[in-house]
DODOZA-712609 format. One record per residue (C-alpha): residue number from 1; residue in one letter; chain; y, z, x. Coordinates in Angstrom, 3 decimals, decimal comma, always signed. Example, Ala and Ser with C-alpha at 12.3 -4.5 7.8 and 13.67 -1.06 7.14 Angstrom:
! residues 2
[rec 1 "a" "A" [-4,500 +7,800 +12,300]];
[rec 2 "s" "A" [-1,060 +7,140 +13,670]];
END
This chain:
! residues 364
[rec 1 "x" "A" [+4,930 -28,611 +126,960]];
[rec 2 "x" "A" [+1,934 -27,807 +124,438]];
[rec 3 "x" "A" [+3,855 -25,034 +123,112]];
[rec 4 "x" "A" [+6,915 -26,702 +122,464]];
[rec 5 "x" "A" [+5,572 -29,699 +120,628]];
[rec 6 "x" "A" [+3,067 -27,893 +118,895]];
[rec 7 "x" "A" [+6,317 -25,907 +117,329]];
[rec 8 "x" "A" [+8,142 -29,190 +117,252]];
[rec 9 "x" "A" [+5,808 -31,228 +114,857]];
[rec 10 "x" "A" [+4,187 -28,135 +113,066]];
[rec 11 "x" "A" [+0,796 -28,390 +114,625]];
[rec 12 "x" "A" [-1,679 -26,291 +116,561]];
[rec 13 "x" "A" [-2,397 -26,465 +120,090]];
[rec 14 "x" "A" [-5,192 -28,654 +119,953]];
[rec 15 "x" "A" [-3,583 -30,910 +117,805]];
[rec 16 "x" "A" [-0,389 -31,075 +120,095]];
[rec 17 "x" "A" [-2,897 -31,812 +122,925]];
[rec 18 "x" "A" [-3,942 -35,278 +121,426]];
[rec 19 "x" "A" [-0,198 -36,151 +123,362]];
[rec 20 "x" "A" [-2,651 -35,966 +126,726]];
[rec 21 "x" "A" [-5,608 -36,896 +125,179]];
[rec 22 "x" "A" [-4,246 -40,730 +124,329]];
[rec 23 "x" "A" [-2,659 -40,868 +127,557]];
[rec 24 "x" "A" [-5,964 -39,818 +129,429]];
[rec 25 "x" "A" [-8,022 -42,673 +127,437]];
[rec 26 "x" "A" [-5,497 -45,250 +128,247]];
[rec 27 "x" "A" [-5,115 -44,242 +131,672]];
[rec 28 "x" "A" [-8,844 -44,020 +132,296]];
[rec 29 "x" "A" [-9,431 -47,130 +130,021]];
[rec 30 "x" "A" [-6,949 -49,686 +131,208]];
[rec 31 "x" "A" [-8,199 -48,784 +135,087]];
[rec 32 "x" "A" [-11,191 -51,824 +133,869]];
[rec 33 "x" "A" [-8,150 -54,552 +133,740]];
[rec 34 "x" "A" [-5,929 -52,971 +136,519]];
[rec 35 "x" "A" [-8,224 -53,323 +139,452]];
[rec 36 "x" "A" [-9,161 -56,722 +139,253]];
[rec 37 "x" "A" [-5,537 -57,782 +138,543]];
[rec 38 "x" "A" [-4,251 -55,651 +141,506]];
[rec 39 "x" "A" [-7,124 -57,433 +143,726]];
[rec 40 "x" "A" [-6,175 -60,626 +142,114]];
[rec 41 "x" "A" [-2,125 -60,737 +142,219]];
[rec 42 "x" "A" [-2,109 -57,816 +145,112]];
[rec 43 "x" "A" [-1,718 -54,321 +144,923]];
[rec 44 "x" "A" [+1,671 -53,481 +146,382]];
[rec 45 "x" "A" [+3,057 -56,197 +143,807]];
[rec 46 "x" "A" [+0,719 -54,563 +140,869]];
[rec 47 "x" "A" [+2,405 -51,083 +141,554]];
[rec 48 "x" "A" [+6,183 -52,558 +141,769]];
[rec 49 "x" "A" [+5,676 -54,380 +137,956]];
[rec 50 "x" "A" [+3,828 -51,477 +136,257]];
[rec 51 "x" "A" [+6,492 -48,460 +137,929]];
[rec 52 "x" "A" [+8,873 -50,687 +135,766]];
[rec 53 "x" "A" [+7,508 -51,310 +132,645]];
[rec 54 "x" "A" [+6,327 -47,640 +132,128]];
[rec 55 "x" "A" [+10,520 -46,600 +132,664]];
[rec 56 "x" "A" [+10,334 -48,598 +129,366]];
[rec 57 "x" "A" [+6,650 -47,100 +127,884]];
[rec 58 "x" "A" [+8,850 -43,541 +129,004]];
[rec 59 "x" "A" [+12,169 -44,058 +127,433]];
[rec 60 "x" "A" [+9,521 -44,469 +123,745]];
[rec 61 "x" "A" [+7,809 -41,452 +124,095]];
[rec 62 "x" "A" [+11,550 -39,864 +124,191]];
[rec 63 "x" "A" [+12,809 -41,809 +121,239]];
[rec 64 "x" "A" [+9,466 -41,361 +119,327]];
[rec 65 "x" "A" [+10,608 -38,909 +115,966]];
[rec 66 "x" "A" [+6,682 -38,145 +115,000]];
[rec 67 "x" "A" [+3,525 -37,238 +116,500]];
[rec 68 "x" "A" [+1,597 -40,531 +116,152]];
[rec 69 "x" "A" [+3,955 -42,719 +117,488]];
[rec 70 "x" "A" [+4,649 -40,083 +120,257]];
[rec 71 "x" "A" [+0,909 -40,095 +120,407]];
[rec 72 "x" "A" [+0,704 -43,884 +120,633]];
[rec 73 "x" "A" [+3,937 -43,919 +122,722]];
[rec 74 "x" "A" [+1,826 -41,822 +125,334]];
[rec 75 "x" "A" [-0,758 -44,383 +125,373]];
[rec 76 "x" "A" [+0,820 -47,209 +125,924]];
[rec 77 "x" "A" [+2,310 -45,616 +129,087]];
[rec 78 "x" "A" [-0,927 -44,520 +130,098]];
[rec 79 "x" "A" [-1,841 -48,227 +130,608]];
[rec 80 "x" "A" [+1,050 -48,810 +132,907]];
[rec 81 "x" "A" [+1,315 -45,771 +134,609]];
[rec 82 "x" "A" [-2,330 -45,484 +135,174]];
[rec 83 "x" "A" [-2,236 -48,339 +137,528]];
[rec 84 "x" "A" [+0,067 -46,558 +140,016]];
[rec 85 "x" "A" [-2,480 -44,442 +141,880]];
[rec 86 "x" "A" [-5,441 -45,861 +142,199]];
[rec 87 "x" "A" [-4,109 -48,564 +143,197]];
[rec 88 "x" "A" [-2,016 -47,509 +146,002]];
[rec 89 "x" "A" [-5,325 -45,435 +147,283]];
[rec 90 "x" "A" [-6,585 -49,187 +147,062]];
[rec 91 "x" "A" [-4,119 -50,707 +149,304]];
[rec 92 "x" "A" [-4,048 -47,666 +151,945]];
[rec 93 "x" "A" [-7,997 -48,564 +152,166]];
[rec 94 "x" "A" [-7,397 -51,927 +153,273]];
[rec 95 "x" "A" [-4,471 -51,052 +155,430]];
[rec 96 "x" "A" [-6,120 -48,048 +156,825]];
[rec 97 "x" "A" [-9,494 -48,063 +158,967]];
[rec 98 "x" "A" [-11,847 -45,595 +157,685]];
[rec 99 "x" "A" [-12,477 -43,368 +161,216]];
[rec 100 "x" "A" [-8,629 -42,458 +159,966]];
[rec 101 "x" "A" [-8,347 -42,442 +156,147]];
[rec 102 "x" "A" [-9,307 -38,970 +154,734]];
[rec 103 "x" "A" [-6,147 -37,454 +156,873]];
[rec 104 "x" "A" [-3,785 -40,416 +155,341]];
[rec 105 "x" "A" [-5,416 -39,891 +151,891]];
[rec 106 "x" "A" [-4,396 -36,316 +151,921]];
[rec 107 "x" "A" [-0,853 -36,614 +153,194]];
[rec 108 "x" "A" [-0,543 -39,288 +150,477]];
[rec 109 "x" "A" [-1,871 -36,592 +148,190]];
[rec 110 "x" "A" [+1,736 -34,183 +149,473]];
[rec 111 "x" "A" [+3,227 -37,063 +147,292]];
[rec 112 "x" "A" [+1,296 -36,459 +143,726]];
[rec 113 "x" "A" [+1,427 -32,698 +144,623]];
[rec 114 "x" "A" [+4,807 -32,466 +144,674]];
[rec 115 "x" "A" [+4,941 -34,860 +141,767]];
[rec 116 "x" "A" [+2,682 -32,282 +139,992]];
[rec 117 "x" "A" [+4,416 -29,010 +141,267]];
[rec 118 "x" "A" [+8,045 -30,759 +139,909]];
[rec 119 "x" "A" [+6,774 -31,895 +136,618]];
[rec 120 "x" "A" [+5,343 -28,736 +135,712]];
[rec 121 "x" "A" [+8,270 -26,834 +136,626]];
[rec 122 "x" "A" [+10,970 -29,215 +135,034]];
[rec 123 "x" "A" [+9,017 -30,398 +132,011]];
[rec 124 "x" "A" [+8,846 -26,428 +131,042]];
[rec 125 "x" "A" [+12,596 -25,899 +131,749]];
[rec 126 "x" "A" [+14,155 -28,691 +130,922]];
[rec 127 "x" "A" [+12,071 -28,564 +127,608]];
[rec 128 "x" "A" [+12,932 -25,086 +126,672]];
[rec 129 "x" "A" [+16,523 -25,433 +127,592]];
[rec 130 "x" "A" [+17,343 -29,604 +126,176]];
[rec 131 "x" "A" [+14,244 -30,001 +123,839]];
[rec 132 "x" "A" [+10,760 -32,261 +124,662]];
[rec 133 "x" "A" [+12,410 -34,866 +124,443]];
[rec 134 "x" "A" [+14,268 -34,455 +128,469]];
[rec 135 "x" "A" [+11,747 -35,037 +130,631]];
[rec 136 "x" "A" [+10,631 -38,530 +129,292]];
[rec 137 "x" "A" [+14,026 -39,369 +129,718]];
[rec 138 "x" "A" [+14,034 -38,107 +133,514]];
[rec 139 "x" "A" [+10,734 -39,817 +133,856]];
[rec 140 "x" "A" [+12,461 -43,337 +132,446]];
[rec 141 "x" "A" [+15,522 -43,039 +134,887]];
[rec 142 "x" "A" [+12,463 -42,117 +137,845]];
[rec 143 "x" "A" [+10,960 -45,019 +137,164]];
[rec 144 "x" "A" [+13,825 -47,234 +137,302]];
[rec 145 "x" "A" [+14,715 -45,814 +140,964]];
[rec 146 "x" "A" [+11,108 -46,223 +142,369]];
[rec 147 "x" "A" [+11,095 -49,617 +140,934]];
[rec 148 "x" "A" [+13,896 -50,688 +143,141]];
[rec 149 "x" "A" [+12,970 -49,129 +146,276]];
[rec 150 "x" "A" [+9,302 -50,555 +145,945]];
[rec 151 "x" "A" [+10,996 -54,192 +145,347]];
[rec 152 "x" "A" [+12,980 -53,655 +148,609]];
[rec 153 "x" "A" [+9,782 -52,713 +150,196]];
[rec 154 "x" "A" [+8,102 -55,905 +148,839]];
[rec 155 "x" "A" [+11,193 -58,034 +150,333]];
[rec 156 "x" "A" [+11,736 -56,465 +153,575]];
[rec 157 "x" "A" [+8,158 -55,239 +154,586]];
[rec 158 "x" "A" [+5,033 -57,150 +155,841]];
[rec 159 "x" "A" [+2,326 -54,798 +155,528]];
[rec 160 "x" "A" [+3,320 -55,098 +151,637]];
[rec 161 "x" "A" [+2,441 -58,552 +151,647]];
[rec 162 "x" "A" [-0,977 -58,702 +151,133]];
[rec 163 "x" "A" [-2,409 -61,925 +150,338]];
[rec 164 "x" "A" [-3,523 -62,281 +146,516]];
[rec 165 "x" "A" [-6,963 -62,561 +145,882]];
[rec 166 "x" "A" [-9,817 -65,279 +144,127]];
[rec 167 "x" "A" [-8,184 -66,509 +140,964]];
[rec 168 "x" "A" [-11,845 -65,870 +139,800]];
[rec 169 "x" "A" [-11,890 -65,719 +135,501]];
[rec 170 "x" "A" [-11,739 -61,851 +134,371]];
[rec 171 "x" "A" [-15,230 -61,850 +132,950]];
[rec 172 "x" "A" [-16,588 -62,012 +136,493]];
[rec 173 "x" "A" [-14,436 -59,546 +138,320]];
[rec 174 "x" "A" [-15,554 -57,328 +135,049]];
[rec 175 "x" "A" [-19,470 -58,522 +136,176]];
[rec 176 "x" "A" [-19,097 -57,418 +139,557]];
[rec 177 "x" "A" [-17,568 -54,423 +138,978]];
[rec 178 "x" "A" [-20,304 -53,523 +136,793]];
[rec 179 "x" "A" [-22,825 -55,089 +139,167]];
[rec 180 "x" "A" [-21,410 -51,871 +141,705]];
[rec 181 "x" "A" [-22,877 -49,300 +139,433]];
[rec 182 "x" "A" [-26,344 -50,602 +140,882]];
[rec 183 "x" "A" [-25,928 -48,773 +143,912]];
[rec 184 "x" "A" [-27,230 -45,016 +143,339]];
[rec 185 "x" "A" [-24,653 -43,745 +145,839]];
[rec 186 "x" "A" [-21,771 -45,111 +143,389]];
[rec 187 "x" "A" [-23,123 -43,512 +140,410]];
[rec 188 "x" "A" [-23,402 -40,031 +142,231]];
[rec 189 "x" "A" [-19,756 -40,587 +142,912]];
[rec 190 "x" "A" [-18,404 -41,890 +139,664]];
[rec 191 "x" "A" [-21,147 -38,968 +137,944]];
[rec 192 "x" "A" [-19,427 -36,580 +139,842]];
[rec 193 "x" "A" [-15,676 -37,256 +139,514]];
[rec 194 "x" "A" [-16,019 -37,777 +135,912]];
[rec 195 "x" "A" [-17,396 -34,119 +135,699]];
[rec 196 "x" "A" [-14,596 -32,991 +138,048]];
[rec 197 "x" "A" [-12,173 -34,623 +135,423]];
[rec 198 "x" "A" [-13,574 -33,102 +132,503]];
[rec 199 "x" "A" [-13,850 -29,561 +133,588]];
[rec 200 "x" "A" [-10,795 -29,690 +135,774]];
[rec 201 "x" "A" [-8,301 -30,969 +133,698]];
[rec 202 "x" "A" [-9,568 -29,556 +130,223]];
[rec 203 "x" "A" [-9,243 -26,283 +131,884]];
[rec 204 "x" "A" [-5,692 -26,751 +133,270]];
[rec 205 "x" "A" [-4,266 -28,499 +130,425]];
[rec 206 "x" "A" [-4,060 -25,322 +128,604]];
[rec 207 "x" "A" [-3,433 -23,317 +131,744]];
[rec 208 "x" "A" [+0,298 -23,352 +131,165]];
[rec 209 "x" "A" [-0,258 -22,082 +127,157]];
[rec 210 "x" "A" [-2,143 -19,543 +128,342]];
[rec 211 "x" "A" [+0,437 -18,342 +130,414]];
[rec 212 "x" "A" [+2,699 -18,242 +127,478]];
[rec 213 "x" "A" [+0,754 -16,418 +124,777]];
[rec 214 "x" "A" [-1,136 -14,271 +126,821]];
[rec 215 "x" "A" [+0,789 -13,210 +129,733]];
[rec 216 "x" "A" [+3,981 -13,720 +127,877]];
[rec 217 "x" "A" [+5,841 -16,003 +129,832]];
[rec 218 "x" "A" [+8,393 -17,865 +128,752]];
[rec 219 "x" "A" [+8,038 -22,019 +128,362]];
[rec 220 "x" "A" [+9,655 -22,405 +131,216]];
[rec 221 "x" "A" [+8,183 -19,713 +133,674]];
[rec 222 "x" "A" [+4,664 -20,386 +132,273]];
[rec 223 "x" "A" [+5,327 -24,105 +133,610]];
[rec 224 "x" "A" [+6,429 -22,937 +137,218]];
[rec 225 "x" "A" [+3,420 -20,895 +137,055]];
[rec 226 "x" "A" [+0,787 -24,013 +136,530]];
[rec 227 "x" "A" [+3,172 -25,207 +139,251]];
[rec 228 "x" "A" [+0,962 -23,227 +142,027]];
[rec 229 "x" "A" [-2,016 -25,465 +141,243]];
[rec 230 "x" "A" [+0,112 -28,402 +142,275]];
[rec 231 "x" "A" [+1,127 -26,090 +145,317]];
[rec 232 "x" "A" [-2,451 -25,195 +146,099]];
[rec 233 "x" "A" [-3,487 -29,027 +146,528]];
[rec 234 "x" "A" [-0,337 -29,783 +148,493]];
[rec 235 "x" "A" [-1,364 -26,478 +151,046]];
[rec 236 "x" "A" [-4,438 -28,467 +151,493]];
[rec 237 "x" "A" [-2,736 -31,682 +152,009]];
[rec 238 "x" "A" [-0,859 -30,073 +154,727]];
[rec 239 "x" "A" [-3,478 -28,586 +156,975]];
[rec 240 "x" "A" [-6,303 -31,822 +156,090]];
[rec 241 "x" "A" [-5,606 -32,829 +159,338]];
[rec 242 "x" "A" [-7,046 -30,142 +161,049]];
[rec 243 "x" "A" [-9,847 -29,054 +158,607]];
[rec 244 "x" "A" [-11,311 -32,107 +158,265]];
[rec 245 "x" "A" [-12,616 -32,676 +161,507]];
[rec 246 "x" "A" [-13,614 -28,939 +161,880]];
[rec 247 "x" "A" [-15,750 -28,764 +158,376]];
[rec 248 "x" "A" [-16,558 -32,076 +158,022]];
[rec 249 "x" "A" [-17,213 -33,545 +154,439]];
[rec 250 "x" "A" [-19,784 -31,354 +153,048]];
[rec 251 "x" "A" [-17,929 -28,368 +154,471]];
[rec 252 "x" "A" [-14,595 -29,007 +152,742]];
[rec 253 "x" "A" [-16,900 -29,272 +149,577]];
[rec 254 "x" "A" [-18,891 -26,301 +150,018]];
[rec 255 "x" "A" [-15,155 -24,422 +150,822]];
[rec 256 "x" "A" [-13,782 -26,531 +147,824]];
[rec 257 "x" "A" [-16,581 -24,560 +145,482]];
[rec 258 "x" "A" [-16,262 -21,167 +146,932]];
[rec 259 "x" "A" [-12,804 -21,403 +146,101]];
[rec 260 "x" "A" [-13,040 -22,614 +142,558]];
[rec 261 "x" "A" [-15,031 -19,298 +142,375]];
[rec 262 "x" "A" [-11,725 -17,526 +141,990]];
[rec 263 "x" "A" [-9,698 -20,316 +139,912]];
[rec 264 "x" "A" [-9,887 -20,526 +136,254]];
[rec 265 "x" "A" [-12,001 -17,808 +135,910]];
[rec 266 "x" "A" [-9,343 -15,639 +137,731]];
[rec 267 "x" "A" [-6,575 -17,393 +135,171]];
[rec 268 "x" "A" [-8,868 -15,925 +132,829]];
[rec 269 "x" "A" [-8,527 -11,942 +133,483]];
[rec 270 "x" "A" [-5,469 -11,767 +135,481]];
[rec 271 "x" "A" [-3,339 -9,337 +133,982]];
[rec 272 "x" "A" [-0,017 -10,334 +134,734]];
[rec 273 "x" "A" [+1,524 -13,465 +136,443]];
[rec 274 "x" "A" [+1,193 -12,130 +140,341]];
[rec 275 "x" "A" [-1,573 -11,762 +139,746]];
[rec 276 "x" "A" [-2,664 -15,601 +138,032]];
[rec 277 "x" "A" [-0,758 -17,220 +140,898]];
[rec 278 "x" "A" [-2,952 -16,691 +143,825]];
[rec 279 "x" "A" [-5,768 -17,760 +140,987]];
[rec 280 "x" "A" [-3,965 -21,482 +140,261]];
[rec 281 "x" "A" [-3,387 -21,538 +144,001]];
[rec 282 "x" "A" [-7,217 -21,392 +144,971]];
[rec 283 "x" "A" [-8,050 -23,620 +141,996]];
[rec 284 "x" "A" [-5,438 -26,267 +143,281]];
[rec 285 "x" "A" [-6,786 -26,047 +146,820]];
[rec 286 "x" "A" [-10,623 -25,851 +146,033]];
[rec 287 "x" "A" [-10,402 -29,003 +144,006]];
[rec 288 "x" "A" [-8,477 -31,086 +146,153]];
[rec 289 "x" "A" [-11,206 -30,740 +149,313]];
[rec 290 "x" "A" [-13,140 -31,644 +146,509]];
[rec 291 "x" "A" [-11,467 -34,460 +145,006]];
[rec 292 "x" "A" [-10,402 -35,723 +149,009]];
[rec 293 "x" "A" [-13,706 -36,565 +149,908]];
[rec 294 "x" "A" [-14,906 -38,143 +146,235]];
[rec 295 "x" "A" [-11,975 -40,389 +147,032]];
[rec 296 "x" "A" [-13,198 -41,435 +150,346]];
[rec 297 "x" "A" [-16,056 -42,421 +149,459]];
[rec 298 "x" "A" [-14,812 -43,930 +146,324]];
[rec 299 "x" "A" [-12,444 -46,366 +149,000]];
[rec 300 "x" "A" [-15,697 -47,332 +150,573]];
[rec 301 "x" "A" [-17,638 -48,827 +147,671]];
[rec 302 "x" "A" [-16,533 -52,018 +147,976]];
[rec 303 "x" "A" [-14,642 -53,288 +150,686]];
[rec 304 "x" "A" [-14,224 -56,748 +149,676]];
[rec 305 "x" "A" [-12,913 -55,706 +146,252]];
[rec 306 "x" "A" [-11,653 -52,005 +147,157]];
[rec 307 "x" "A" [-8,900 -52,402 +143,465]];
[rec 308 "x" "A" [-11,931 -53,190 +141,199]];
[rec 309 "x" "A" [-13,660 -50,140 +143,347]];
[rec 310 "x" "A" [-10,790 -47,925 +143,089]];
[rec 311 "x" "A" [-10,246 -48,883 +139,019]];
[rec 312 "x" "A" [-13,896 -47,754 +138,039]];
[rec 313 "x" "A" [-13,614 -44,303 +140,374]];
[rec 314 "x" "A" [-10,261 -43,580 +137,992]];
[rec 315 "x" "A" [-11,594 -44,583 +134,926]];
[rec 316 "x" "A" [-14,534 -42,272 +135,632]];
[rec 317 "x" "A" [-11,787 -39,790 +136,262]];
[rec 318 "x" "A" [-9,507 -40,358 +133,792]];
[rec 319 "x" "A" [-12,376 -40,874 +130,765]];
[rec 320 "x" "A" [-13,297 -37,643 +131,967]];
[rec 321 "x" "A" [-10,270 -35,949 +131,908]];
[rec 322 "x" "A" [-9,792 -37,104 +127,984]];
[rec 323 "x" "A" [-13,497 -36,001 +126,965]];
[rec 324 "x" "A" [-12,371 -33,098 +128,544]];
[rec 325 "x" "A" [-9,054 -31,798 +126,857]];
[rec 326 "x" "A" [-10,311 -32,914 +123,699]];
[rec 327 "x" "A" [-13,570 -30,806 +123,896]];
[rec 328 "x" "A" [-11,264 -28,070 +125,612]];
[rec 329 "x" "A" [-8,695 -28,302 +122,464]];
[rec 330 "x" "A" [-11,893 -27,798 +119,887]];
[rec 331 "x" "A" [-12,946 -24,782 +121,908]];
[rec 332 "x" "A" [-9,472 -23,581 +122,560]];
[rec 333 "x" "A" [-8,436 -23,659 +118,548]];
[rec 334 "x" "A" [-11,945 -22,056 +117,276]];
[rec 335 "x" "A" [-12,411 -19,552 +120,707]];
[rec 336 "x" "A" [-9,213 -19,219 +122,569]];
[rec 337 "x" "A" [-8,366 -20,129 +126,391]];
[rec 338 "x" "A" [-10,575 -17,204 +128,355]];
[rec 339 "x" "A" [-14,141 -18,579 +127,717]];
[rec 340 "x" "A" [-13,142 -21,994 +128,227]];
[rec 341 "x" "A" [-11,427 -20,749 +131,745]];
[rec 342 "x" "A" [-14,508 -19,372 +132,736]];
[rec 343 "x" "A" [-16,833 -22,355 +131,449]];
[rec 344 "x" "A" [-14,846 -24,536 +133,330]];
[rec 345 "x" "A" [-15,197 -22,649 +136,581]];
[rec 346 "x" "A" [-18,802 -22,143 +135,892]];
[rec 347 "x" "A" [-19,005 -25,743 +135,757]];
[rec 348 "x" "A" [-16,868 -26,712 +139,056]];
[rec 349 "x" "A" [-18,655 -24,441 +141,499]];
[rec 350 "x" "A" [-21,956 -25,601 +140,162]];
[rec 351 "x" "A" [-20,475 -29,375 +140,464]];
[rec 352 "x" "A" [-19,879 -28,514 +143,564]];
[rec 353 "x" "A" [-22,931 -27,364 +145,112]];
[rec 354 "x" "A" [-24,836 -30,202 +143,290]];
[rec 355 "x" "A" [-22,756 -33,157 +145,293]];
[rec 356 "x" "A" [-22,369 -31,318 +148,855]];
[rec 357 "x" "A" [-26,447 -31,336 +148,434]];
[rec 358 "x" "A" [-26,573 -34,846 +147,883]];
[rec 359 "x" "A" [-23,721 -35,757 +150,611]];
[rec 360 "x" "A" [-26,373 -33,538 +152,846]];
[rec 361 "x" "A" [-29,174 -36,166 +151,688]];
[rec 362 "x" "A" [-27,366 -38,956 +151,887]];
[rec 363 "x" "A" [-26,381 -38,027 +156,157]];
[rec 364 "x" "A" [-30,398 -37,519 +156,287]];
END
């Protein structure tokens, strides 16, 4: 939607893109309180009370009549909706032995997928067609529905009942989950995904106004174009099962990079949109064996306090992913999209050489 607000409150692209850039920071940011509540009051339960309080952080950002309280509407629902994710990757590691995670991670990942592939695709219609201001208000009434159905879960279903944790003071949940940044295997990871946030997601934030100014797309096709990076991770999702065991981990990253070869870069020159699509589908599909296997690991950190674990691998994401659009929305304004396409694929396949070597050293 970067075009339409940046038409809507008389700004530039970059400017328009502080909308993500507050949401990223809160999302990354509030990951630090998240964790150790979710460990602390459960995770199922942390997910049901955040899905409904960010209907209400939603239902703002549609009501908000500037930029900076749109802005600051964004990041309050960052801090809610932040929690959703990581948090159920936290409970599927505790309900899930590890011999048999990396399959269920990756069918949960047909969920956020098709969450992607649909918000791309309705945000850009329903904004071109109702104004901005339509999908928060879908997003509000989405909430409201999930809520409900995970509060029937919580009533009706066992495995949802996990039993809270320590009532230990916050200042030393915050200590230990500092204290797991000791281990040089944890830093590799958090390095790495926080890299894979920044590069990633500053490249595809301004994948769909690229699409619009320079393949001339309209709003809304230019958003079911982005769609097929959604798509891409979701054809990956499908077929996990059987790649997995046949490439192991460092083989779905070395694929992952040889893939992002033909991503961003591709975005870049492609000269019309048949041809960008195969592009956004490789970059979709080349990051997720990627991102799979940082997420594995990431569910192994810390057993014992796998929410705390899980918060510091998405704020290491999600910090990432705001450094990211902001530096991409400098670049964008003063150089346009194609160098930064092509920086950020530079950057991804050389990401992803550097941590298949070190998953190779860390098997030795």
């Amino acid at each position: 939607m970067l075009p339409l607000l940046a038409a809507a409150f008389g700004t530039t692209a970059g400017g328009a893109s502080s909308v993500l850039t507050s949401f990223a920071i809160a999302y990354g940011g509030l990951q630090l309180v998240n964790g150790p509540l979710g460990d602390r009051i459960g995770k199922y339960r942390m997910v049901f009370w955040v899905t409904a309080i960010s209907a209400a952080g939603s239902l703002a950002c549609a009501l908000a009549p500037t930029l900076p309280l749109l802005v600051a509407a964004r990041f309050a629902s960052g801090a809610t909706i932040g929690a959703i994710v990581p948090l159920a990757i936290a409970w599927i590691g505790d309900a899930v032995p590890y011999e048999r995670r990396q399959p269920v991670l990756a069918r949960f990942l047909i969920g956020t997928m098709l969450g992607g592939a649909l918000a791309t695709t309705l945000s850009g219609f329903l904004g071109e067609h109702f104004g901005w201001q339509a999908i928060f208000y879908v997003l509000a009434g989405l909430y409201v529905v999930v809520a409900i159905l995970l509060h029937l879960e919580l009533r009706s279903n066992p495995a949802t009942q996990s039993r809270p944790g320590a009532r230990e003071p916050m200042t030393r949940a915050f200590a230990r989950m500092l204290g797991l940044t000791r281990d040089p295997w944890v830093r590799v990871v958090l390095a790495t995904v926080f890299l894979e946030g920044a590069l990633s997601y500053g490249g595809l934030a301004f994948a769909a106004y690229h699409a619009h100014y320079a393949l001339g797309l309209s709003v809304a096709a230019s958003g079911v174009l982005v769609a097929a990076a959604a798509l891409g991770g979701l054809l990956y999702a499908v077929v996990a099962g059987r790649l997995v065991p046949r490439l192991g981990e460092r083989g779905l990253v070395i694929g992952g990079g040889l893939l992002l070869c033909f991503g961003l870069p591709g975005l870049a020159v492609a000269p019309s949109a048949s041809w960008a699509v195969p592009c956004l589908l490789a970059q979709g599909m080349g990051l997720y064996m990627m991102h799979n296997t940082l997420q594995l690991h990431a569910t192994q950190m810390a057993p014992d306090s796998r929410g705390a674990a899980l918060a510091l691998f998405a704020f290491s994401l999600f910090t990432g992913q705001s450094a990211g659009v902001w530096a991409t929305s400098l670049l964008v304004d003063a150089r346009g999209t194609v160098p930064v396409f092509f920086a950020a694929g530079a950057g991804l396949v050389a990401l992803a050489y550097a941590f298949q070597r070190r998953l190779a050293g860390r098997r030795r």
